[in-house]
C-alpha positions in Angstrom: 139.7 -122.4 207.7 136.7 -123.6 209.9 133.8 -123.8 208.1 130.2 -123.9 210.3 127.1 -124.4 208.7 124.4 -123.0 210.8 120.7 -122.2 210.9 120.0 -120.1 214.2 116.5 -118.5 214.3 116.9 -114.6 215.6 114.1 -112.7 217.2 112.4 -109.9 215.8 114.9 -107.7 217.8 117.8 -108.3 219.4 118.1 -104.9 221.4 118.7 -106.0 225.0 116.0 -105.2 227.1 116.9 -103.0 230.5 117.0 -106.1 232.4 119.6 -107.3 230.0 121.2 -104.2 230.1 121.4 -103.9 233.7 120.2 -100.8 235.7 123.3 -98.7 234.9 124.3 -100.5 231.8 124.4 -98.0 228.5 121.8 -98.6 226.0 122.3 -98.8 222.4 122.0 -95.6 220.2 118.9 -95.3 218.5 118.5 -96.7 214.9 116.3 -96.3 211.8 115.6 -99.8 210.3 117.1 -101.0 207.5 114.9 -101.1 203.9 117.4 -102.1 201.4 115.8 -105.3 200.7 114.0 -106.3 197.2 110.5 -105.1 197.0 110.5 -102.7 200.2 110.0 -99.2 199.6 112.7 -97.3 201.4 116.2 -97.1 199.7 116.7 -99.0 196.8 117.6 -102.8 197.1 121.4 -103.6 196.1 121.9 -104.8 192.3 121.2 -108.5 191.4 125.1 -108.8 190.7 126.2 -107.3 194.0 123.5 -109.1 196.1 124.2 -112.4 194.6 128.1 -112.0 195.4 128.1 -111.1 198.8 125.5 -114.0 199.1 128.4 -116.4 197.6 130.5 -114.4 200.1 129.0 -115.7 203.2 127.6 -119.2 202.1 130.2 -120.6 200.3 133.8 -118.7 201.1 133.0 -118.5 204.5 130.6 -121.2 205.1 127.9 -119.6 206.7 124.1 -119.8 207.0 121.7 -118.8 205.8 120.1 -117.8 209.2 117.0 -116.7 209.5 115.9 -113.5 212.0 117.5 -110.2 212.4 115.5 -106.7 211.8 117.6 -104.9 209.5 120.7 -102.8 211.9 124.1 -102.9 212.1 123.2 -104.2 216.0 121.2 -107.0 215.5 121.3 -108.9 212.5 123.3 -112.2 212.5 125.7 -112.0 209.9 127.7 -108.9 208.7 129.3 -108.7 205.6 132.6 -106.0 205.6 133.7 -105.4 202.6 137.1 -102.7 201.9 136.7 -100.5 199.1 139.6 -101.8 196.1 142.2 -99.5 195.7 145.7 -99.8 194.5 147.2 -97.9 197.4 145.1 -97.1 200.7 145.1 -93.8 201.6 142.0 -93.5 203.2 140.3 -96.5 204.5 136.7 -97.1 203.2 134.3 -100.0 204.2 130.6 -101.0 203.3 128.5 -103.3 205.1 125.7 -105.9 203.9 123.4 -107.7 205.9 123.5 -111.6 204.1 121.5 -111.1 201.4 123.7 -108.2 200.3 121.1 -105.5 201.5 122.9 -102.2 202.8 123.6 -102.1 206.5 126.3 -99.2 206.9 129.2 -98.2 206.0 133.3 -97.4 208.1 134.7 -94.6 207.2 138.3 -92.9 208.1 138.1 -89.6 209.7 140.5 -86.6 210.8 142.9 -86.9 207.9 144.6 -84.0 206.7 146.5 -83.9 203.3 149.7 -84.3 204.7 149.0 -87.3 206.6 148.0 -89.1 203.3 151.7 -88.1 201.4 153.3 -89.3 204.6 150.8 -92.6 204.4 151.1 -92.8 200.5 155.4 -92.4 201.1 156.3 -94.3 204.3 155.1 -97.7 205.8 154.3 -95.8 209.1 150.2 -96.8 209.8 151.0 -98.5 213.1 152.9 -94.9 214.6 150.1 -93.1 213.5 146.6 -92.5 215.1 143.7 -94.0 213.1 140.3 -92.4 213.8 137.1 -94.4 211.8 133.3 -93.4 211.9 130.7 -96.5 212.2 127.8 -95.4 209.8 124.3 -96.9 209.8 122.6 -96.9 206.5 121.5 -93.6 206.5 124.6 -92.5 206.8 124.2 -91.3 210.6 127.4 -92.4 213.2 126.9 -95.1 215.8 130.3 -95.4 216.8 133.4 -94.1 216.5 136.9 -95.5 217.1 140.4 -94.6 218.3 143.0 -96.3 217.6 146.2 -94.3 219.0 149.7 -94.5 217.9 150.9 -97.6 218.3 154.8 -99.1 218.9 154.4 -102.7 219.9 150.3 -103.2 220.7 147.7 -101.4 219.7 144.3 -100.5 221.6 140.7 -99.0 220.4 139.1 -97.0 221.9 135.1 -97.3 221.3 132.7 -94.5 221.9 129.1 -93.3 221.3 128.8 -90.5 218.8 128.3 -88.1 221.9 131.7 -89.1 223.2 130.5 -91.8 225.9 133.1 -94.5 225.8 131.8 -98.0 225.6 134.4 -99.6 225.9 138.2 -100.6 224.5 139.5 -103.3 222.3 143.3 -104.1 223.8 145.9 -106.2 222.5 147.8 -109.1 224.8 150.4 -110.5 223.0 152.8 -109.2 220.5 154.2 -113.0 219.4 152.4 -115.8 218.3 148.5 -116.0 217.9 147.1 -112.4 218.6 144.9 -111.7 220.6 142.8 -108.8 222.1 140.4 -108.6 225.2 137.3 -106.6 225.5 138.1 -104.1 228.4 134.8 -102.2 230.0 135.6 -100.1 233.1 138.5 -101.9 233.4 136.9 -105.4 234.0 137.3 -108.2 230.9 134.2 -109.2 229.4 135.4 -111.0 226.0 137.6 -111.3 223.8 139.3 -111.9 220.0 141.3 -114.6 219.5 143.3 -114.7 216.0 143.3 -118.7 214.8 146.5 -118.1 212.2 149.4 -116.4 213.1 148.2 -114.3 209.8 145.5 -113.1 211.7 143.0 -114.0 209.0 140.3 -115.7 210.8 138.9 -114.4 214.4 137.0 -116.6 217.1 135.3 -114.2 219.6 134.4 -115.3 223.0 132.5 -114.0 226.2 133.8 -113.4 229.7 133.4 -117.1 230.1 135.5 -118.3 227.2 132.5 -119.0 224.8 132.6 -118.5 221.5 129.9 -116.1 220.1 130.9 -114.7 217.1 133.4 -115.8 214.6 134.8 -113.7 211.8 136.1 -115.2 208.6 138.5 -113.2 205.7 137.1 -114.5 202.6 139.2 -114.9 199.3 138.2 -112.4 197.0 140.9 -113.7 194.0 144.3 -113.9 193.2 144.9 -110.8 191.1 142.2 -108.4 193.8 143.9 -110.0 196.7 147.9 -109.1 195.2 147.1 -106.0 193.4 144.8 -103.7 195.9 144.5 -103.3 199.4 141.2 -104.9 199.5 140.4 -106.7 202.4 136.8 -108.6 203.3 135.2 -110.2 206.1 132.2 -112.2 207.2 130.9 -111.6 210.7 128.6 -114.2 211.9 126.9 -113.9 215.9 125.9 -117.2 217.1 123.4 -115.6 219.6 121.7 -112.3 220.4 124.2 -110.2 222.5 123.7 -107.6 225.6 125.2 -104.3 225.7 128.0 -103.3 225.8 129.2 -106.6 224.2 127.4 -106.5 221.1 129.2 -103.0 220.5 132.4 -104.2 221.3 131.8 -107.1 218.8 131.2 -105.6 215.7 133.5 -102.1 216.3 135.8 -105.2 215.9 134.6 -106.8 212.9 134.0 -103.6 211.4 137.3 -102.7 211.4 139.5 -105.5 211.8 142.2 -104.9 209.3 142.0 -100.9 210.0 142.0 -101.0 213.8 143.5 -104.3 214.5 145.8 -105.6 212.8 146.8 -103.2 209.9 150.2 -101.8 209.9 151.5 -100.6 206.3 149.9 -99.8 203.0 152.6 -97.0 201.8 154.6 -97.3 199.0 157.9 -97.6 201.6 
């Protein structure tokens, strides 16, 4: 595993501006700011426990920061913390997110599944042929994004739209042997893409159009006996620079639901 120790100051905000954007570029969706931080009034601050293990999350499992800057969304802070909700068999797939200091960001949430579809999940090893549908949350609870993944038989796509329906984009994969890897598809044109490091898929390096690295996402360990007895799968997100739109969709719809969307096939009992 690469470790990178970095100290990157962020601005205030990292909303692009319309010149970023471009004239006809879309914009982001609008977003309360976050207030789960120790001595804010707002939401309540995450426990001591909980704060202090996500902080050993990013700085020593994954190797990261701390960096300084970010104001508090799931759209422009530097380092995202995903981590799966533990459960013995996955039925429906359940995700919070921290901002480094373990201070609540948002939450991934599946959608659209009827009881059926979770005795078919719970009895057959049959995620890839089915369609996966997942609801980005912000803190308050209000979508940002949603994703498709459809039915899948050899590579898999996602599909990324605003909560109205817009599409921003979709995350599609290459290869189906040997390092995978996906490209960031807008309109049809490429403008980034993930690149898997293992054949295991574990770690991510995410580039731009021209092949540089901007983000990197790192599994952390989270323990032998959590890592063979639940489903429970965790990540580290960190953005090595503030990033226009659509891009900075496109990269964390992808962090946020790595395992789900990306690379996640089984989690029956078959």
């Amino acid at each position: 595993m690469r470790r990178h120790m970095t100290c990157v100051t962020y601005p205030p905000s990292v909303a692009p501006s319309p010149s970023v954007r471009g004239a006809a570029g879309p914009s982001l969706p609008a977003m309360s700011q976050n207030t789960n931080t120790p001595g804010i009034p707002g939401q309540p601050a995450a426990a001591a426990g909980d704060s202090a293990k996500i902080q050993r999350q990013v700085q020593q499992q994954a190797g990261v920061g701390p960096i300084a800057g970010g104001s508090g969304t799931l759209f422009s802070e530097p380092v995202l913390v995903v981590n799966q909700k533990a459960k013995l068999i996955e039925l429906t797939n359940e995700y919070a997110v921290f901002d480094q200091q373990g201070g609540t960001l948002g939450s991934v949430v599946q959608v659209g599944q009827s009881g059926l579809r979770k005795v078919i999940r719970l009895l057959f090893s049959i995620d890839q042929y089915l369609t996966h549908k997942l609801e980005i949350r912000d803190a308050q609870g209000a979508p940002v994004l949603l994703l498709t993944r459809p039915a899948k038989f050899i590579k898999s796509r996602v599909i990324v739209q605003r909560p109205d329906g817009q599409e921003v984009g979709q995350i599609v994969q290459q290869n189906a042997i040997g390092k995978i890897n996906f490209a960031f598809e807008v309109n049809g044109r490429k403008i980034g893409a993930v690149k898997a490091e293992n054949w295991r898929a574990w770690n991510f390096s995410i580039v731009d159009e021209a092949d540089t690295e901007i983000a990197r996402i790192t599994k952390t360990w989270e323990g032998l006996a959590k890592t063979m007895f639940t489903t429970a799968d965790n990540y580290v997100l960190q953005i090595h620079r503030p990033l226009p739109d659509p891009l900075i969709s496109l990269v964390v719809a992808t962090a946020l639901t790595v395992d789900t969307a990306l690379k996640q096939d089984a989690r029956g009992l078959g």
